[in-house]
C-alpha positions, 0 to 999 in steps of 0.5 A: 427910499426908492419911491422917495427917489421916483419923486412918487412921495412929492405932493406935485406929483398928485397936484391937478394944477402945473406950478407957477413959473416962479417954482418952475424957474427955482427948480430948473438946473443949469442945463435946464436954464441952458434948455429953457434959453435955447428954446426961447432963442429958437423961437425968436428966430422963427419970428424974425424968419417969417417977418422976413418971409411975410415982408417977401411975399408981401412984395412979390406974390399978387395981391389975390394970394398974398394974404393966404400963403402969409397966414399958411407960413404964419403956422408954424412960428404962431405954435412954436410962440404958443409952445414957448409961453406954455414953457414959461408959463405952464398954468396957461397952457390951456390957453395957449394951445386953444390960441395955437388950434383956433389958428390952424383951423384957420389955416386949413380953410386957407390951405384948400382956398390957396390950391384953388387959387394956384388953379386960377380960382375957381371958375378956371379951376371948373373949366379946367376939370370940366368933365374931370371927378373927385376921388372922395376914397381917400384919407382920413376918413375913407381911405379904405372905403373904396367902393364910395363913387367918383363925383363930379366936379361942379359948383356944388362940390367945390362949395361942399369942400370949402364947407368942409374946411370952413365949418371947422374955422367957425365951430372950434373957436365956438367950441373953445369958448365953450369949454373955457366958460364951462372951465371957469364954472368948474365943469369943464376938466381936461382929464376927466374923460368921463361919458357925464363930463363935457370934456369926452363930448366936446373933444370927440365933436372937435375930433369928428370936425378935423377930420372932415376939414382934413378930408375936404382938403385931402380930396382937393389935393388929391385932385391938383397935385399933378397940375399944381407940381411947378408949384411945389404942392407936393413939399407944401402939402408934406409941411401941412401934413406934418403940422397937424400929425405933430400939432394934433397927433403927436399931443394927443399920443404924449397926453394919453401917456401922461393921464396913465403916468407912463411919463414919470413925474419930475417934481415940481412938474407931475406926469400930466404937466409934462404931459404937455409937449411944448419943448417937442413942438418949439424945435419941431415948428422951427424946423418947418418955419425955415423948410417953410421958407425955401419952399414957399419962397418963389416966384408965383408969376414964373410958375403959372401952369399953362393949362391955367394961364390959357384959362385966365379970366380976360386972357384972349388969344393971340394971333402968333406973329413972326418977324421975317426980313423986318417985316411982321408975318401973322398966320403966314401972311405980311401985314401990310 
């Protein structure tokens, strides 16, 4: 009786598959109905705050950064509108989280290019650290290794970084398309880690790729945070931080229990399909989506450094002109 009780005799709790959502929905409870719609309404208000947000930045950020900062702010609302249908949906959750990492690998690409762009792009970005070194002892993958050499920054060393980020935006959606088609030929199982099965390759290859885009990103940021602080990176970077530690840690830890059965079945959901943590993710990304708001919600023209603006490609220097008794003086001198 006591393992009839743990749900341990229910034939969902050995199923490979999560149910349908007409079983999901028949077994849900009041408060989990009461949940479900709470979750849904969190997501929908994360929607229409970065619409609004979107339609700011399209009005009053130039166009050269606009399109950037639109796709960093869309992160979080695109994983909480993900989450919110795997809910409904559990079978497609497969689909959806593939959905929510093919686009944040975009964003960390968009992330790096958007501290160049803060700097002034990149020739004044190079102008600026003309004699300066990047610190590639840093995390995540060699923060310990402190005896790597400083490298100058160049040309090549900033195309080496964006490389960094890039390659992780074009190689994940191949490997995503790769693991669906080998899914639909019955060869691709997402918890069979076994070394003959592709799922162990592909992830550990997946795995290898973000953390060299997350390192590219890291050195970067590492470099501007002193002078790109007017422009609140500091908090921003914080948020980017957050989203990969909840969108990639947090998931992996939560699944790992799951394939262990630490998290115990609650029929009709066995321990891997409430595995998924997709309610967690909802709540989490609506919280950052409105944070996400106060923070990137400023005016950019008003928070040029002045380091940069100096630098601007076209800026010329202007003689400082001083008005006295209505006459106009320059370096001194009356104009005539």
């Amino acid at each position: 009786m006591e393992s009839e009780a743990n749900g341990t005799l229910d034939p969902s709790c050995d199923a490979s598959d999560p149910p349908y959502s007409e079983e999901l929905l028949r077994s849900l409870d009041l408060p989990g109905r009461f949940l479900f719609a709470i979750l849904t309404l969190m997501t929908l208000i994360a929607i229409l705050v970065f619409i609004e947000e979107a339609v700011y930045i399209y009005k009053k950020i130039p166009s050269s950064k606009r399109s950037i900062i639109i796709w960093i702010n869309a992160a979080a609302p695109v994983i909480s509108t993900t989450s919110c249908i795997g809910m409904w949906v559990p079978r497609s959750t497969m689909f959806t989280d593939y959905t929510a990492g093919i686009f944040f690998a975009i964003v960390i690409h968009k992330f790096l290019m958007m501290m160049i762009k803060d700097c002034g792009g990149q020739k004044v970005l190079l102008r600026r650290f003309e004699n300066g070194r990047f610190t590639i002892s840093t995390g995540p993958c060699c923060c310990c290794c402190l005896c790597l050499p400083r490298v100058p920054i160049t040309r090549q060393t900033l195309f080496w970084l964006k490389l960094g980020t890039f390659q992780f935006a074009v190689f994940r959606p191949v490997l995503i398309f790769l693991s669906i088609v080998l899914w639909t030929n019955g060869n691709y199982i997402l918890n069979n880690l076994s070394p003959k099965g592709p799922a162990l390759w592909i992830s550990c290859f997946v795995g290898a790729l973000t953390l060299c885009a997350l390192w590219a990103v890291a050195i970067m940021f590492r470099k501007v945070r002193i002078l790109l602080k007017c422009k609140n990176i500091i908090p921003k970077f914080a948020l980017y931080q957050f989203i990969v530690i909840l969108n990639q840690l947090q998931t992996t830890i939560i699944n790992i229990f799951a394939a262990q059965k630490v998290i115990p079945c609650a029929p009709p959901l066995s321990s891997r399909a409430r595995g998924s943590s997709q309610q967690l993710l909802i709540m989490e990304m609506f919280l950052i989506t409105v944070i996400s708001r106060v923070v990137y919600r400023r005016k950019y023209h008003d928070l040029e450094p002045p380091e940069c603006v100096a630098e601007e490609p076209g800026d010329k220097e202007e003689t400082p002109k001083i008005i006295l008794n209505g006459v106009v003086v320059e370096d001194g001198l009356p104009k005539v």
